[in-house]
C-alpha positions in Angstrom: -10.6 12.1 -15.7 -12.3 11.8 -12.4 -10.6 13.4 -9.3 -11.6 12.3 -6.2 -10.0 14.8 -3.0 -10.8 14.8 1.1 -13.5 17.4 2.2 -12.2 20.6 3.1 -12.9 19.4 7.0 -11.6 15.9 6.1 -8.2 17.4 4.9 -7.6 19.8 8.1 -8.1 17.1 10.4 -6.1 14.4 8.2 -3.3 17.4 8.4 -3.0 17.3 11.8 -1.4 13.5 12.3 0.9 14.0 9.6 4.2 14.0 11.5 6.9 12.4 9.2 8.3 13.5 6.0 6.5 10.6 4.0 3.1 11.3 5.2 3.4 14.7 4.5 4.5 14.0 0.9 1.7 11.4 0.1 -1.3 11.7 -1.7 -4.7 11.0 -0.9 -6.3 11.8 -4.4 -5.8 7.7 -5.4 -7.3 8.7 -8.9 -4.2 11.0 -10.2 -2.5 8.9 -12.3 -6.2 7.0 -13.1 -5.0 7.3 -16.6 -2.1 4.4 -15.8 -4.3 1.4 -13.8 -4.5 -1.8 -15.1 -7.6 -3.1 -15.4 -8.9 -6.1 -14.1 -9.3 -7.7 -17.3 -5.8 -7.1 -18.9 -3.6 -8.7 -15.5 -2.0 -11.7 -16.8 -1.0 -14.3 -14.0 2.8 -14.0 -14.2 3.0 -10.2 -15.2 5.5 -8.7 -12.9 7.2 -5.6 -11.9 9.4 -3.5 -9.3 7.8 -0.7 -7.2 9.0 2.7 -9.1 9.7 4.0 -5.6 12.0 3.0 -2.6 11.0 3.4 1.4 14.2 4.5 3.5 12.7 3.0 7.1 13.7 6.3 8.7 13.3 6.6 12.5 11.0 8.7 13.0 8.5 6.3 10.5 8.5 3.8 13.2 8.3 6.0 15.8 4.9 7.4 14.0 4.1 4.3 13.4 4.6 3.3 17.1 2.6 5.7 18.4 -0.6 5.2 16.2 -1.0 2.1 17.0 -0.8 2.9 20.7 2.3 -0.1 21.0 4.9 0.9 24.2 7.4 -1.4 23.2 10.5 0.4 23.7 12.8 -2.5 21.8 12.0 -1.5 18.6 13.4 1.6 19.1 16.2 0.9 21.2 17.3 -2.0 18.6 16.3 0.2 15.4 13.8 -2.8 14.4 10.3 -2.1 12.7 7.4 -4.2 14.1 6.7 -6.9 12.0 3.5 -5.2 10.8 5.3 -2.1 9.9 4.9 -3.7 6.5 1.8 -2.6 5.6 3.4 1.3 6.0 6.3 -0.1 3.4 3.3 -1.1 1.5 1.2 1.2 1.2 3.8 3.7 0.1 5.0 1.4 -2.7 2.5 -0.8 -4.4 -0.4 1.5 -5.1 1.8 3.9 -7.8 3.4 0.6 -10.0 1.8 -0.8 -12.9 0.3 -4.1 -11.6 0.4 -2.6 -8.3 -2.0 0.5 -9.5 -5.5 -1.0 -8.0 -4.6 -1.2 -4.5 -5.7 2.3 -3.3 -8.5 2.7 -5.5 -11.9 3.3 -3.3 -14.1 0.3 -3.9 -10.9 -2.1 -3.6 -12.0 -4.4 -0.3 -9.2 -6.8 0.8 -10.7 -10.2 1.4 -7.6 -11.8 3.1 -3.7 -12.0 3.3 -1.1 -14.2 3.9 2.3 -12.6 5.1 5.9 -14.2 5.7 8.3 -12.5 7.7 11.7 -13.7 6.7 14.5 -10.9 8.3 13.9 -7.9 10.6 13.6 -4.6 8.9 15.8 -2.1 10.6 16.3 1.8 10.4 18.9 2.9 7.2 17.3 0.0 5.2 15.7 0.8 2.0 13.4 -1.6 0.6 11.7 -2.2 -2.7 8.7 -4.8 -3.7 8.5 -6.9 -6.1 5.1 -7.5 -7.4 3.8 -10.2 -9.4 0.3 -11.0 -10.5 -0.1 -14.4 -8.6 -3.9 -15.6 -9.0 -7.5 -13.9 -10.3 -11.1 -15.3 -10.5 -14.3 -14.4 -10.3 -16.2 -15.3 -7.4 -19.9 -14.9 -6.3 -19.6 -12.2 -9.4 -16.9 -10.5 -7.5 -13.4 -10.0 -9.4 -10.7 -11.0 -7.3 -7.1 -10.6 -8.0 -4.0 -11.8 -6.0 -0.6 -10.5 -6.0 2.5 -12.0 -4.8 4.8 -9.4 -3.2 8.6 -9.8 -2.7 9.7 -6.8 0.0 13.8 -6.9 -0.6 16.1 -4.7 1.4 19.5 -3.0 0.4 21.9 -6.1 0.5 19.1 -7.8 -2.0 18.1 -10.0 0.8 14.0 -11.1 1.2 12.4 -9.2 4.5 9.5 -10.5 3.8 6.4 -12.6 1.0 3.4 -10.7 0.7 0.2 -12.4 -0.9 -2.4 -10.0 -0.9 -5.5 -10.3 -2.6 -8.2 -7.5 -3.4 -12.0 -7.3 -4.7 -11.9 -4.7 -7.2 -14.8 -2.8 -8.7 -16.0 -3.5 -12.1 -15.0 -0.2 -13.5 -13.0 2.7 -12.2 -15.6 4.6 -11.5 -18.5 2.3 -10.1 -17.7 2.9 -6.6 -17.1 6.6 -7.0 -20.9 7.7 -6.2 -20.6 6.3 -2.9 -17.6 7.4 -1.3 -18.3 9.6 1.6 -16.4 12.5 2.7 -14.8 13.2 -0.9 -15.8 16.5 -3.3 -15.1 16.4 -6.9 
């Protein structure tokens, strides 16, 4: 099994803007449960599955998140209200651990395009999960390309938002590997 880490120099300075509870928890070796990805060749459109973790939106993630992307809007915290793009936190911490989900943090992946619907605010106390479901995949200009429709659902059951997401994945898990920069086996 390959296990891909942060430089020693990469990891102190990564340390140093990790302010909430999640970031501090979350891993940056994406090849530790390498064992578990689907393959490109084995998604079948249709193949579904829930996220095997939930994201409580917690205050201080959307303060962190407010602050790294330099936004001075005080309503969202004044109202409790993620920004719209908050999403990709949600996602990030969900997706990339779940069976049909597993690809999305591998190094190599390149995301081509999205398409995201925003249906209800998500607000601090809510806890949402993802439904993911293997939507579309092709092969283009030799490239393997695989889409996912997401389902991000809140507490009460209720859509926040529709996530397609599509990816570029590498032929094999460790064809990219080699040229990854910053990372020491």
């Amino acid at each position: 099994m390959v296990h891909i880490r942060l430089s020693e120099e990469a990891e102190r300075l990564v340390k140093n803007y990790l302010k909430t509870e999640k970031q501090k928890s979350y891993t940056f070796d994406f090849f530790i449960d390498e064992k578990n990805y689907i393959k490109w060749e084995d998604v079948e459109i249709g193949m579904e599955a829930w996220s095997d973790k939930e994201f409580e939106v917690k205050e201080e993630d959307i303060e962190s998140y407010l602050e790294a992307t330099e936004n001075n809007c005080s309503v969202f915290l004044k109202e409790g209200i993620a920004p719209p793009m908050f999403l990709t936190t949600i996602a990030f911490w969900l997706i990339g651990d779940s069976f049909i989900g597993s690809w999305i943090k591998t190094p190599g992946a390149i995301n081509p395009g999205q398409k995201i619907e925003f249906c209800k605010p998500i607000r601090v106390g809510d806890v949402i999960r993802v439904k993911m479901k293997a939507y579309d995949k092709f092969i283009k200009r030799g490239k393997r390309y695989l889409t996912y429709y997401n389902e991000f659902v809140n507490q009460r059951g209720e859509i926040v938002a529709k996530w397609w997401g599509t990816l570029i994945l590498p032929i094999s898990r460790s064809e990219e590997e080699h040229k990854i920069e910053g990372v020491r086996r």
